[in-house]
C-alpha positions as CSV (number, residue, x, y, z in Angstrom):
1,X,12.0,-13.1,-7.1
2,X,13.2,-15.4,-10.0
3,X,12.9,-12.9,-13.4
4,X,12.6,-15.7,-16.8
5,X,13.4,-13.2,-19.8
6,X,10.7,-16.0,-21.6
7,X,8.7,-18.5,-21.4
8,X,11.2,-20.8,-22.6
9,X,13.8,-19.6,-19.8
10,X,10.8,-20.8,-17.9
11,X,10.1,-24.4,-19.0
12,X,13.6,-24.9,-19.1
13,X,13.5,-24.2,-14.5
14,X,11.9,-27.8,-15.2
15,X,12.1,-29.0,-11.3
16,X,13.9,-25.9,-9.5
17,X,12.1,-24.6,-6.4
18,X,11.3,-20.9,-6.5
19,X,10.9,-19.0,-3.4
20,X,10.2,-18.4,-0.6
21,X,7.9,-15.8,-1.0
22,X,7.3,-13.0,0.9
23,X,5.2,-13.5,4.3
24,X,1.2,-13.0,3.9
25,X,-0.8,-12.6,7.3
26,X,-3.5,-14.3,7.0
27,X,-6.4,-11.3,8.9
28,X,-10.1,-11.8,10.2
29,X,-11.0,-9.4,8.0
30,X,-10.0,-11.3,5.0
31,X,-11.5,-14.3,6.1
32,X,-15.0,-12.5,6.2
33,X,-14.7,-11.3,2.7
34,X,-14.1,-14.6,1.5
35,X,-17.0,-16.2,4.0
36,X,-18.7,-12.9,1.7
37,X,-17.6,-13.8,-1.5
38,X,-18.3,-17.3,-1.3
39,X,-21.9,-17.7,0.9
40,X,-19.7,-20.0,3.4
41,X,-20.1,-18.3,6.6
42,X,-19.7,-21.5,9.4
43,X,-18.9,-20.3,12.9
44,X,-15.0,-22.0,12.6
45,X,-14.6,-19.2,10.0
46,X,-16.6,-15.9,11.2
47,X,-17.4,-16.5,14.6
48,X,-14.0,-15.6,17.0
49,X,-16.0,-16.0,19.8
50,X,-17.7,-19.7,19.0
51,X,-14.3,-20.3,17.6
52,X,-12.6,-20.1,21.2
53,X,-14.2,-23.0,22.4
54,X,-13.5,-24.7,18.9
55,X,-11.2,-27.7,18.1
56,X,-8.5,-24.7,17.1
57,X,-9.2,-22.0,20.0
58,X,-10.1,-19.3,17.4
59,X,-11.2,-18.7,13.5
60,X,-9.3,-20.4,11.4
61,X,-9.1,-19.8,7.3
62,X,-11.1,-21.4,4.5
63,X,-9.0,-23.9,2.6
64,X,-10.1,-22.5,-0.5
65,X,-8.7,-18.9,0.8
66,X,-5.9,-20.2,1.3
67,X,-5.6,-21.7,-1.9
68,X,-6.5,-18.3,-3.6
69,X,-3.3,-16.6,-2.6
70,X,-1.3,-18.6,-4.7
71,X,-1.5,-16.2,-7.0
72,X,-0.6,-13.4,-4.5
73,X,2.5,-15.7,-4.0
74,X,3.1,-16.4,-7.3
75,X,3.4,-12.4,-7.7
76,X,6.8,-12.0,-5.2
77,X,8.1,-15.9,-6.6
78,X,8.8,-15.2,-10.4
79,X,8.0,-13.1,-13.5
80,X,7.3,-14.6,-16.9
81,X,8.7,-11.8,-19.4
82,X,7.3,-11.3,-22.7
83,X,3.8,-13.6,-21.6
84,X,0.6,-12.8,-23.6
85,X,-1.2,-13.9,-21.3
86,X,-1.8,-16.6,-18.4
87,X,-4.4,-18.1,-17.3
88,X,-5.7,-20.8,-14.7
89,X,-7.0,-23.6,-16.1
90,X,-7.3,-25.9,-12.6
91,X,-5.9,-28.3,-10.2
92,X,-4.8,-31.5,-10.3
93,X,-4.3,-32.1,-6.5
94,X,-4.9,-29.8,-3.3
95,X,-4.1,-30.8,0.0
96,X,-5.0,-28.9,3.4
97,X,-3.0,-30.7,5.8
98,X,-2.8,-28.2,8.6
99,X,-5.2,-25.7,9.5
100,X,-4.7,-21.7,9.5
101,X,-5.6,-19.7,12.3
102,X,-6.8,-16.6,12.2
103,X,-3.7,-13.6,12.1
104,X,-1.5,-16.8,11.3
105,X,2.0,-15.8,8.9
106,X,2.0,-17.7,5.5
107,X,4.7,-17.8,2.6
108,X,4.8,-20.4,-0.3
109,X,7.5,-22.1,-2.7
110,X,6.6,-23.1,-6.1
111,X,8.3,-26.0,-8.6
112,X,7.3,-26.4,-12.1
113,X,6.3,-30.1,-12.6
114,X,5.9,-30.1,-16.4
115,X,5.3,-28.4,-19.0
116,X,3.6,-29.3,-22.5
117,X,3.5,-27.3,-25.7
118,X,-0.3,-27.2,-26.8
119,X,-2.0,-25.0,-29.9
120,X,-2.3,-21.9,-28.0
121,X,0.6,-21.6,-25.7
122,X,1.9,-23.7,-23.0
123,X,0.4,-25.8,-20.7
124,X,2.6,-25.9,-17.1
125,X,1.6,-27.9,-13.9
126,X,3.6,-25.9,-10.7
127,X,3.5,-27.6,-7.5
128,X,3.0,-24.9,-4.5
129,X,3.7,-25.5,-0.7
130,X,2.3,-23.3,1.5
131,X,3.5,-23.0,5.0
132,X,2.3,-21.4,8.2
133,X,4.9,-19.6,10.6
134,X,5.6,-22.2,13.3
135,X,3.2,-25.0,11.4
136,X,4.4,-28.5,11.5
137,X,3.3,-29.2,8.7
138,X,2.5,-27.3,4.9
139,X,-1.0,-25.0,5.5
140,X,-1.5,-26.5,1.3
141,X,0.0,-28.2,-0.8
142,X,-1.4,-27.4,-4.6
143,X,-0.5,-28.4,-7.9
144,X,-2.4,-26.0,-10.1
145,X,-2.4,-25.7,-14.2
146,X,-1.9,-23.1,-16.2
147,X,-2.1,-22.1,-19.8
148,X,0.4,-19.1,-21.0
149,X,1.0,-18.0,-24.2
150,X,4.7,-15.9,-25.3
């Protein structure tokens, strides 16, 4: 993990990749809370036995679950000393280029793309790649904004 003693340190890592992070698997279990949490419960999600005769031969995750452990990522990549506070403020562009089966091993490595001064903090765009153990190609790619203030 990459400790910045401020937010400055921070926006000066302008283009340095940080990472990898440490290996997430990736359980049924959690993909039925999110299919919970979110009201999208298609068979290619929940259903391991439909799943088997699926284009993937089991359950694969939900894009969007796998875009929510970026901040679970984020947590073993780097530490912001000093911050207020940080918040998500959105996306610019997600990609899911390769799906995520069920039990599959994930880890991530995050750049900072750019960062602009604004009246409440800083506004930084981080580009994170996700990849799958074995995957031949990134499980996400996400550039994702946030808003922190020192």
């Amino acid at each position: 993990m990459r400790v910045f003693e401020s937010l400055d340190e921070f926006k000066a890592a302008k283009g340095e990749a940080l990472g990898p992070s440490e290996w997430i698997t990736v359980t049924q279990e959690q993909i039925n809370g999110f299919a919970d949490s979110t009201g999208d419960h298609q068979w290619i999600h929940t259903d391991p036995e439909r799943a088997k005769d699926g284009p993937f031969g089991t359950t694969i995750a939900h894009g969007y679950l796998t875009l929510a452990l970026l901040p679970t990522f984020a947590e073993s990549l780097y530490e912001i000393r000093g911050l207020k506070m940080g918040v998500n403020y959105g996306a610019n562009k997600i990609r899911f280029p390769d799906p995520v089966p069920v039990d599959s091993r994930l880890r991530a490595t995050a750049t900072l793309k750019e960062t602009v001064d604004i009246p409440i903090g800083t506004q930084a765009v981080i580009e994170f790649v996700v990849e799958r153990e074995g995957g031949a190609k990134p499980a996400c790619i996400a550039e994702v904004v946030y808003v922190m203030a020192g």
